[in-house]
C-alpha positions in Angstrom: 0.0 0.0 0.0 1.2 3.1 -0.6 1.8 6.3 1.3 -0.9 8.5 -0.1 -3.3 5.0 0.1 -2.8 4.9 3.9 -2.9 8.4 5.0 -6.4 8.4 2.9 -7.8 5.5 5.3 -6.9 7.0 8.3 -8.2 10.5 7.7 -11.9 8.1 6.7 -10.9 6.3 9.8 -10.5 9.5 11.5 -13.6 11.4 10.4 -15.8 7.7 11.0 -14.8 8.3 14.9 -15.2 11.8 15.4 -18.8 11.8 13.4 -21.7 12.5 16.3 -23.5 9.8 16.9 -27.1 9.8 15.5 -30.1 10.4 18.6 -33.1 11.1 19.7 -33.8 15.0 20.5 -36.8 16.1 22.7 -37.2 19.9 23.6 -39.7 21.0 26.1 -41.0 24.2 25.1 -43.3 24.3 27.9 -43.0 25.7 31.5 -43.3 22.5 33.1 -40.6 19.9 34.1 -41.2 16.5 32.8 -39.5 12.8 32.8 -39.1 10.9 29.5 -38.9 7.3 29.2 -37.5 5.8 26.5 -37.4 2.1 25.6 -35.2 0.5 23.2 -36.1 -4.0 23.4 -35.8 -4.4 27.0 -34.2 -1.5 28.4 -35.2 1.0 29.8 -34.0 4.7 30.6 -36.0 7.7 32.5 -34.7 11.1 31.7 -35.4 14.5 33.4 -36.3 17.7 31.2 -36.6 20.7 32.3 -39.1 23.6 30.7 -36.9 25.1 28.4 -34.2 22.7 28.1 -32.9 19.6 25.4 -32.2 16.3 25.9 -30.9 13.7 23.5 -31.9 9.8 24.0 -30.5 6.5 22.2 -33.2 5.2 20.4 -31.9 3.2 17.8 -34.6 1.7 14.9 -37.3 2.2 16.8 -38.1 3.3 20.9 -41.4 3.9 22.9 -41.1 7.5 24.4 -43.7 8.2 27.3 -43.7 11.5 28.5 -44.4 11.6 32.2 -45.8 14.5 34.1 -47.1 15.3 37.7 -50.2 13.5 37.1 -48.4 10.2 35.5 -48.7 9.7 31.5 -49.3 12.5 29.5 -48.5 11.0 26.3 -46.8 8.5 24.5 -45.3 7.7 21.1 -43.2 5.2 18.9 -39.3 7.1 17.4 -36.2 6.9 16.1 -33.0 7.9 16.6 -33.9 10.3 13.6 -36.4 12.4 14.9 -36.4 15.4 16.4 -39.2 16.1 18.9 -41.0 18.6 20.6 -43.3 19.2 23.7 -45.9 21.8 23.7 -48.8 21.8 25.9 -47.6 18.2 27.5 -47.9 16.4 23.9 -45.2 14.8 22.0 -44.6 16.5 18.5 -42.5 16.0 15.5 -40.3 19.0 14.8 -40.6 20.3 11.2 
């Protein structure tokens, strides 16, 4: 293999590792703090939002995302690790 060969896999190898990993984003555009649990097959992960503020989640394929308020379920959805999501009003919705 040549020089040029080599340096021109590890600059592909280089840019593979440092490329952000793909997730899910939820924002909470309302005033309201929430919990969000997401599960991916088995597992399962609760994560605190905070009016205002953006979380990311692995998701993978596909997830179920419940969004979980003072009350207890609010809503709850089916994603991927491709969308990015909103709350408004304590409802999931797709971001445009």
């Amino acid at each position: 293999m040549n020089k040029i060969m080599r340096s021109g896999i590890a600059l592909a190898a280089l840019i593979a590792l440092c490329a952000p990993a793909a997730a899910l984003s939820v924002t909470n555009n309302d005033e309201t703090n929430y919990t969000v649990i997401v599960t991916v097959g088995e597992q399962q992960s609760e994560v605190a939002i905070d009016a205002g503020a953006t979380i990311e989640a692995v998701c993978g394929d596909e997830c179920s995302i419940v969004l979980m308020g003072a009350d207890g379920d609010l809503d709850q959805m089916n994603a991927t690790d491709a969308d990015k999501l909103v709350i408004t009003t304590g409802l999931f919705q797709k971001a445009e």
